[in-house]
NUTOR-939728 format. One line per field, with one value per residue: residue number from 1; x, y, z of N, C-alpha, C in turn. Coordinates in Angstrom, 1 decimal, decimal comma. Layout:
% NUTOR-939728
i = (NUM|...)
npx = (X|...)
npy = (Y|...)
npz = (Z|...)
capx = (X|...)
capy = (Y|...)
capz = (Z|...)
cpx = (X|...)
cpy = (Y|...)
cpz = (Z|...)
% end
This chain:
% NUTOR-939728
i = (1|2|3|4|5|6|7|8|9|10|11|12|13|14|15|16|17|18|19|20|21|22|23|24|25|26|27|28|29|30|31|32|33|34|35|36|37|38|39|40|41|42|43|44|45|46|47|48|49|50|51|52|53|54|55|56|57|58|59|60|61|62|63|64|65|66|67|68|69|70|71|72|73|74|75|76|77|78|79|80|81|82|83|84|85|86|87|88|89|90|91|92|93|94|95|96|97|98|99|100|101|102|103|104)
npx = (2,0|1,3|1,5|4,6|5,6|4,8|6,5|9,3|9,4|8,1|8,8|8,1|5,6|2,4|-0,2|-3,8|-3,4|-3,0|-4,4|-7,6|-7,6|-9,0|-10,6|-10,7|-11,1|-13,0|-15,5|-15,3|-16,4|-18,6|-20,0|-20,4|-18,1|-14,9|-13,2|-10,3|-7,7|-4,4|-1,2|1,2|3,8|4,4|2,6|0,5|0,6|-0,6|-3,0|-4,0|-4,3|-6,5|-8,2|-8,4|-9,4|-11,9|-13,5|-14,7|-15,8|-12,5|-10,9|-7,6|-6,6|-3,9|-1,4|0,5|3,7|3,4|5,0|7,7|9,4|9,3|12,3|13,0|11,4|11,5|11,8|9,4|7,6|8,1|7,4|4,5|3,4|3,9|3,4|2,4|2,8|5,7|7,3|9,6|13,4|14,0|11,7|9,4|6,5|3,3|0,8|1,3|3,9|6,3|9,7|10,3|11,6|12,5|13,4|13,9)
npy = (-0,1|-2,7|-3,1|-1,9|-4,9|-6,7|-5,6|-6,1|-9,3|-10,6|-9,8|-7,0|-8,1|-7,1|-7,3|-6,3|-4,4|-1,3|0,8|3,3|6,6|6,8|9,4|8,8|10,6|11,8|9,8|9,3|12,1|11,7|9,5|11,0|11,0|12,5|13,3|14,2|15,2|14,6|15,8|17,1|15,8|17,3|18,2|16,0|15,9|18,4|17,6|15,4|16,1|18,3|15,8|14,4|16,6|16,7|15,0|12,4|9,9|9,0|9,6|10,1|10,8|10,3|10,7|9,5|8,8|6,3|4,4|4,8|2,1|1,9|2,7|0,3|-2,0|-4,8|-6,1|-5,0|-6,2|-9,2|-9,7|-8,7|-10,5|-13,0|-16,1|-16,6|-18,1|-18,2|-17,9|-20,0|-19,4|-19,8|-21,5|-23,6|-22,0|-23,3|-22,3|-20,7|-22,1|-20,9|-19,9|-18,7|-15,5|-15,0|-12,2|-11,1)
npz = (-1,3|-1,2|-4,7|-4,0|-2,9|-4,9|-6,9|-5,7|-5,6|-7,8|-10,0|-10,9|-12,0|-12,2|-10,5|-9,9|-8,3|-9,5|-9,4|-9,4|-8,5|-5,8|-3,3|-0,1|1,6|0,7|1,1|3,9|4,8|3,6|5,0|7,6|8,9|9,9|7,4|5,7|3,1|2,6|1,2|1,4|3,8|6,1|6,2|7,4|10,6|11,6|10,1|11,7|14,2|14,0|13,2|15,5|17,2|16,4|17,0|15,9|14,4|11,6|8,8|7,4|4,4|3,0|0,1|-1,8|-3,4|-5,1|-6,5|-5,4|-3,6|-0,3|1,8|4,1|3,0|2,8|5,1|6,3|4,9|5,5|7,9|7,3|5,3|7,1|7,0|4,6|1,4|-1,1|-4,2|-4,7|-5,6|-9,5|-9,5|-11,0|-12,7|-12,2|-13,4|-15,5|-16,7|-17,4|-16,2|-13,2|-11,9|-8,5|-6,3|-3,9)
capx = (2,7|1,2|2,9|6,2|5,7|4,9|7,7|10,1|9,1|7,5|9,6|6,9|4,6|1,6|-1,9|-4,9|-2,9|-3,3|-6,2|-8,0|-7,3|-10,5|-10,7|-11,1|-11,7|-14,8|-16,1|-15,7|-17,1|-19,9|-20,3|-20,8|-17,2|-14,1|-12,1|-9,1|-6,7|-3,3|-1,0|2,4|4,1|4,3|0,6|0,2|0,6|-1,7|-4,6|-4,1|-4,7|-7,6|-8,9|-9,2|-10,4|-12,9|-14,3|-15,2|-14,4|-11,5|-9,9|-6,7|-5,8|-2,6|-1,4|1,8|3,9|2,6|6,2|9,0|9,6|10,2|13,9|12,9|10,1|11,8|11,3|8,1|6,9|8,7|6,1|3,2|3,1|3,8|2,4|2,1|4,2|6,4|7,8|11,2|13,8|13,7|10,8|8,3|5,3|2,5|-0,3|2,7|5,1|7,4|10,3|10,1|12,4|12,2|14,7|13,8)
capy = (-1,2|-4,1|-3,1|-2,6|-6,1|-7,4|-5,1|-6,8|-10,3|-11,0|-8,9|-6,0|-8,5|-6,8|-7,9|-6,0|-2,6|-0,1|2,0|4,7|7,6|7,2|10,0|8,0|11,5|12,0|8,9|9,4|13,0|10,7|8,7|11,6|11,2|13,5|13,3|14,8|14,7|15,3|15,7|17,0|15,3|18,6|18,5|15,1|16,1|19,4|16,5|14,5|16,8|18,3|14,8|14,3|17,5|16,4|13,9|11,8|8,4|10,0|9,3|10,7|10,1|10,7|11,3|8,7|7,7|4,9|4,2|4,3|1,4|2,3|1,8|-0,8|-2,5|-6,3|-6,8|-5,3|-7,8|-10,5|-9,5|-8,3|-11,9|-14,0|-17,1|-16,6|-19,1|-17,6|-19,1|-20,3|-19,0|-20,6|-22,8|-23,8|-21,4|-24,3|-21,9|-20,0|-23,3|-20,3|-20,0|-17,5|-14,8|-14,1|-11,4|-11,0)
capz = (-0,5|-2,4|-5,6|-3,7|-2,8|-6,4|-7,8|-5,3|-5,4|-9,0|-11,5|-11,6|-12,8|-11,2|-10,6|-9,4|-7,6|-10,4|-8,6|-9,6|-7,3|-4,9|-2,4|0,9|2,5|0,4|1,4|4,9|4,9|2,9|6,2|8,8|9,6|9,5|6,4|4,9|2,3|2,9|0,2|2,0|5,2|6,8|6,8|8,5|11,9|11,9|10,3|12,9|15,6|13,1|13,6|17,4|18,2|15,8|17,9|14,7|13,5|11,0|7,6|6,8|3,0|2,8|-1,2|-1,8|-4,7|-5,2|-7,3|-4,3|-2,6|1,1|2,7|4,4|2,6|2,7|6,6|6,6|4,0|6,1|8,8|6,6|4,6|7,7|7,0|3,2|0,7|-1,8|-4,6|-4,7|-6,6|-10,7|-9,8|-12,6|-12,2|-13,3|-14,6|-16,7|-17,2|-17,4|-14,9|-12,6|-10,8|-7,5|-6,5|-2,6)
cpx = (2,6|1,9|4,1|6,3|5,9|6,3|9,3|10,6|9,2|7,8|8,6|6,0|3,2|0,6|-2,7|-4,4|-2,7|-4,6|-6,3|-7,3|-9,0|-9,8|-11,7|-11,7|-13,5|-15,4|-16,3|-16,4|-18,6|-21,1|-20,5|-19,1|-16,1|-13,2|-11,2|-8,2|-5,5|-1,9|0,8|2,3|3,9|2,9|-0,6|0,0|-0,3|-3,6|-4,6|-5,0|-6,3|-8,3|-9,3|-9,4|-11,8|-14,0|-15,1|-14,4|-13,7|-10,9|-8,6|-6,2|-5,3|-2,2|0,1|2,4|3,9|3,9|7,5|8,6|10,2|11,4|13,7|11,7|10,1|11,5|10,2|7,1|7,0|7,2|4,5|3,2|3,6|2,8|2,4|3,3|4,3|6,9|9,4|11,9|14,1|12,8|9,8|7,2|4,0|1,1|0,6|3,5|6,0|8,4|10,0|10,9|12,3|13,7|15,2|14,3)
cpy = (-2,5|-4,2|-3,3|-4,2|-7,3|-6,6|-5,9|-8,3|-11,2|-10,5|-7,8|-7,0|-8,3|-6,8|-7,2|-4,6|-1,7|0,4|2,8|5,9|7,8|7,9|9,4|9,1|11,8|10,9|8,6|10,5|12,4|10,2|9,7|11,3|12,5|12,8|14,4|14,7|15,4|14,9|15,6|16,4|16,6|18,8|17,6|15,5|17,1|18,3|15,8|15,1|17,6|17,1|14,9|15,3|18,0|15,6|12,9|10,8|9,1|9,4|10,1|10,1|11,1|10,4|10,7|8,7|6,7|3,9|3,7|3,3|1,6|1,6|0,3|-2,1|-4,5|-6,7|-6,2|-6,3|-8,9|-10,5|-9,3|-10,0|-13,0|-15,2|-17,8|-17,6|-18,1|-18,7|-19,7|-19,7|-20,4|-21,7|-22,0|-23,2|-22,6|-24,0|-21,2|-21,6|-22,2|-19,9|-18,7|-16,7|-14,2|-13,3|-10,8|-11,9)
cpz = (-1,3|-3,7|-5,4|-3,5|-4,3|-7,4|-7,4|-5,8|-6,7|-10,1|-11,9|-12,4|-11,7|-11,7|-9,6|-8,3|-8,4|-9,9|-8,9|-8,2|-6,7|-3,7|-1,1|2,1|2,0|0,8|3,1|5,7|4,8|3,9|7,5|9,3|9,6|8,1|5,8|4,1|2,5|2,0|0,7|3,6|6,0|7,5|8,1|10,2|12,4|11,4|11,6|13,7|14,9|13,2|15,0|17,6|17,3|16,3|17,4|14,8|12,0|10,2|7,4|5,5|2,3|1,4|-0,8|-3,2|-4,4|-5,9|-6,7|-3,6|-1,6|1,2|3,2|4,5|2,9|4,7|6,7|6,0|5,0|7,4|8,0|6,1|5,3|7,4|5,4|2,4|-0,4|-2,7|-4,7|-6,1|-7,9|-10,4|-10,5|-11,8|-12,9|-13,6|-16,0|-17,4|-17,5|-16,4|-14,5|-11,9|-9,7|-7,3|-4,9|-2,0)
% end
């Protein structure tokens, strides 16, 4: 999601969302919780319910491209970075002094 946003926004000029692939299920197995990894959609819904009748605090990590930008990524941003400033389109970036493209 954060990429989509920097791929949007900042011309793919992207900082700090390249992540290893950490298994957030191992880490909640780790913790005495439920975890799972779930790779197809189809599968989502049988974790789920695999969750609550687990009776555990519950991870599901769900297995994305990390590459598509959802359909409608531009109004969730608009909500997700309420608050946040952006830069305007062609203004001077002044740690770069190079102009900038926004495209959102």
């Amino acid at each position: 999601m954060i990429k989509s946003g920097q791929t949007l926004v900042y011309s793919k000029r992207y900082i700090g969302v390249d992540l290893s692939n950490i298994r957030y299920d191992e880490v909640a197995k780790a913790m005495n919780c439920y975890g799972e990894r779930v790779v197809e959609p189809s599968q989502i819904k049988p974790a789920l319910q695999r969750a609550v009748k687990s009776r555990l605090p519950a991870v599901l990590d769900v297995e994305i491209d990390g590459n598509i930008i959802p359909p409608d990524f531009e109004t969730l941003a608009m909500v997700w970075l309420e608050g946040c400033e952006l830069p305007e389109l062609g203004k001077i970036d002044e740690r770069s002094e190079k102009k900038i493209k926004v495209t959102a």
